[in-house]
C-alpha angles and dihedrals in degrees: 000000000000085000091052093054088049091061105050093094087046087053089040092061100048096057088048096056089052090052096048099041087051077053088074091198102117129104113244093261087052095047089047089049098040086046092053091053083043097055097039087057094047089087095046090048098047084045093061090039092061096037086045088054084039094059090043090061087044088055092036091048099050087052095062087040074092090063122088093201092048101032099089091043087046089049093053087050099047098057086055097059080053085077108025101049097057087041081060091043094059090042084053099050096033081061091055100049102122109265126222105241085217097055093101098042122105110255137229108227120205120180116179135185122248149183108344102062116225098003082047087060090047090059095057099056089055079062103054086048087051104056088036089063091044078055104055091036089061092040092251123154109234119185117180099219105172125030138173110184121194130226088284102047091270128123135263085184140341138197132199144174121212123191131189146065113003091327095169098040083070109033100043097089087055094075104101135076117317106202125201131198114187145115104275121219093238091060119094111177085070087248117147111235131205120240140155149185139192134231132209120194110183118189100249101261108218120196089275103056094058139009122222124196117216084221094067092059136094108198117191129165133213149171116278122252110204119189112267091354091312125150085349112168126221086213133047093271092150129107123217105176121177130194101217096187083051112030093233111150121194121188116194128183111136092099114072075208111090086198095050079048095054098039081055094042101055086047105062084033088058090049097042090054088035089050083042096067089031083063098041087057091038093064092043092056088039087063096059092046124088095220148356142195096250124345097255098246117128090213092073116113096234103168152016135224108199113176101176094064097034089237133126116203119200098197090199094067100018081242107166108179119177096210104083094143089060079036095055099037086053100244098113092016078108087061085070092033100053091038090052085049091049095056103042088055084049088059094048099051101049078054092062111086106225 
């Protein structure tokens, strides 16, 4: 019953919501907003409903357990309320875990080289590949908009944008250090090197998320610089923006349009200031919090690549799978994802006092 207590307010709410969205009194923005907690709330709601009927057979049942005729029926039924009735409990309290309101944004995804020079860069383009065949595997749309390839076809740094279905919520436990061992192609004594880069994903910031002042930019323009004479623009066609509240600095060149520059510039300007205050946020609640899956920091060495051995090691969950080519093609890269997700929800729930 101590559950059931605990959800009164849930169930208050959402009878308030119904009763204020019949009203028919809101303005469009507050209707969209008041529909989107309404609808999070549905599966909760259905979920006490049913554990609420659950726990009155339970009560119904033990009272026939008195009667020679029903005992035996009542019996049956009530095993299998063993076994339905804390099923309905975890599905409860899995619907309550505190959502991010960012899971269901599109992402920006960064991925730069690290240490290990070219083969580094070459990494980082098996990166990119990864998470562009995750991508299409989930339906997703994936665009590469900013690239800066080194002298082997790798990358110095790359930028993408991802849109669809709950992009972030997947990909947000993936920012940190990537780490390789292999043999690089640019060795030649057969020995396995070291390298690493790091990825950023940043939950795609729109107008209404953040407000930018024109006043706060500085705006220059330049002449592109393609890699080895590529893509190289006759006009200053290049975008330089800077922040200057924040100290954020875009650069923006892929487009031989200033204007298409600039348009892609303000938008992974608006999500890096926007992912700025969520992690600010982010390290203030973590300090309140006993554990988390990662520290956030994208610093923080989170997986390994070995070649050699055929394995991929997530450190954060002590994961090994011996699968890394159907990891790095994108294919099993979900059997990381879903168990860092797992185990995230885990945390949270052991925080939330039922």
């Amino acid at each position: 019953m101590a559950l059931l207590e605990k959800l009164y307010p849930v169930k208050a709410r959402y009878e308030e919501l119904s009763a204020l969205m019949a009203a028919g009194n809101l303005s469009g923005e507050d209707f969209v907003k008041l529909s989107t907690e309404y609808a999070d709330l549905s599966p909760v709601i259905e979920a006490v409903t049913a554990y609420e009927d659950a726990l009155k057979e339970q009560a119904d049942l033990q009272g026939l357990l008195s009667d020679p005729e029903m005992k035996e029926i009542a019996n049956d039924e009530l095993q299998s309320l063993k076994v339905t009735i804390p099923a309905l409990e975890e599905k409860i309290k899995a619907a309550l875990i505190p959502k991010d309101e960012a899971d269901a944004k599109n992402a920006i995804l960064e991925i730069r080289a690290g240490t290990g020079g070219e083969e580094a860069a070459l990494f980082a383009g098996d990166l990119l590949d990864m998470y562009k065949g995750y991508a299409s595997k989930l339906g997703w749309k994936f665009e590469v908009i900013e690239a800066s390839e080194s002298d082997l076809s790798g990358y110095k740094e790359v930028i993408a944008e991802i849109k669809g279905r709950n992009v972030f919520e997947k990909l947000k436990f993936e920012s940190g250090v990537h780490r390789v061992q292999r043999v690089p192609k640019t060795e030649s004594g057969g020995r396995i090197h070291t390298s690493a880069a790091t990825v950023a994903v940043l939950p795609e910031a729109e107008d209404v998320d953040i407000h930018i002042d024109e006043r706060d930019l500085r705006i220059d323009t330049f002449r592109s610089q393609g890699a080895g004479g590529q893509h190289v623009n006759t006009t200053d066609s290049a975008v330089r923006i800077v922040h200057v509240p924040t100290g954020i600095i875009v650069e923006m060149q892929e487009e031989r349009s200033q204007h298409k520059n600039r348009d892609k510039a303000m938008k992974v300007l608006r999500t890096r200031i926007y992912d700025a205050e969520r992690q600010r946020l982010a390290y203030e609640r973590a300090a309140d919090r006993k554990s988390q899956v990662g520290s956030g920091d994208r610093s923080e060495r989170i997986r390994t690549y070995n070649f050699p051995q055929g394995r991929v090691s997530d450190h954060r969950i002590n994961l090994t799978l011996y699968k890394l080519d159907e990891v790095v093609r994108g294919e099993a890269l979900d059997e990381i994802i879903d168990q860092l997700i797992a185990e995230d929800n885990a945390m949270k729930l052991a925080e939330m006092d039922f």
